[in-house]
C-alpha positions as CSV (number, residue, x, y, z in Angstrom):
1,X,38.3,176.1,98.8
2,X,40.8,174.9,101.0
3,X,44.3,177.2,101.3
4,X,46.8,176.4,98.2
5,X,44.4,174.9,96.0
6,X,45.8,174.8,92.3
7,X,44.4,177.7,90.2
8,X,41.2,176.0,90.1
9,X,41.4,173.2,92.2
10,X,40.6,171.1,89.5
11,X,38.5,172.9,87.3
12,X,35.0,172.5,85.7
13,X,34.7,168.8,85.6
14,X,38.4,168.5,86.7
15,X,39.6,169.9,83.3
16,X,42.5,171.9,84.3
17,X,43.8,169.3,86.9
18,X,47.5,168.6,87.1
19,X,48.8,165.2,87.4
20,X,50.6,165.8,90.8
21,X,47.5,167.0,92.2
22,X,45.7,164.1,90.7
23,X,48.1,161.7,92.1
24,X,48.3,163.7,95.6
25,X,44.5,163.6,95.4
26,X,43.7,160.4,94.6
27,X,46.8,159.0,96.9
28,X,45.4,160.7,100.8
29,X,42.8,162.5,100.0
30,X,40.3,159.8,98.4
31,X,42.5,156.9,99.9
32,X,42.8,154.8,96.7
33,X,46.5,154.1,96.9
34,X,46.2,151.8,93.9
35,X,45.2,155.0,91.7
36,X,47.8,157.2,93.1
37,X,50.8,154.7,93.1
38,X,49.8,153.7,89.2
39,X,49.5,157.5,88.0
40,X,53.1,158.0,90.0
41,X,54.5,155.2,88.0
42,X,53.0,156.7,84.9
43,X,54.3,160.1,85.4
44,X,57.6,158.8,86.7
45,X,58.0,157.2,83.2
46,X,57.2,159.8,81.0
47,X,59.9,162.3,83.0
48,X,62.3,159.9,82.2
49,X,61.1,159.7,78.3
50,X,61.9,163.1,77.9
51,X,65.1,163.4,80.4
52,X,66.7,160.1,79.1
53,X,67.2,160.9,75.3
54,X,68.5,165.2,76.7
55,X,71.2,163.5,79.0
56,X,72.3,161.0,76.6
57,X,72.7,163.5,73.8
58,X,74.6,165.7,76.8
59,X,77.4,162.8,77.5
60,X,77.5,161.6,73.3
61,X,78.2,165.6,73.0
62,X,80.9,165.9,75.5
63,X,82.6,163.3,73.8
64,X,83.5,160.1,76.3
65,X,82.3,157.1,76.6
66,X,78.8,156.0,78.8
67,X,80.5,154.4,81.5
68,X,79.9,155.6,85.2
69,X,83.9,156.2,85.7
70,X,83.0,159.0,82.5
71,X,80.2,160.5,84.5
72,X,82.0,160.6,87.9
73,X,85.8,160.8,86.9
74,X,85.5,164.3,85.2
């Protein structure tokens, strides 16, 4: 096992593999920059699924308008 490996560095049958160390994985280590830039793009979008709706709700709660003058102006 190389140093910093993730718990199990992937696991039995890479079951307990995270998807960073997927991407990272598939990105430099394998060189398939196709498979790591798609699973990026995938992960990307499902942060911003669960951020989006949390920071909406956080400026509709403080009361002003969605306007970037409201986000920077306060």
């Amino acid at each position: 096992m190389r140093g910093g490996g993730a718990l199990t560095n992937g696991g039995p049958g890479r079951a307990t593999e995270m998807p960073a160390t997927f991407m990272y994985s598939y990105t430099f280590t394998r060189n398939q920059m196709a498979v790591g830039a798609s699973s990026a793009v995938i992960m990307l979008a499902m942060i911003a699924d669960e951020t989006a709706p949390m920071a909406f709700l956080e400026i509709e709660s403080a009361g002003t308008a969605f306007t970037a003058k409201a986000i920077w102006c306060q």
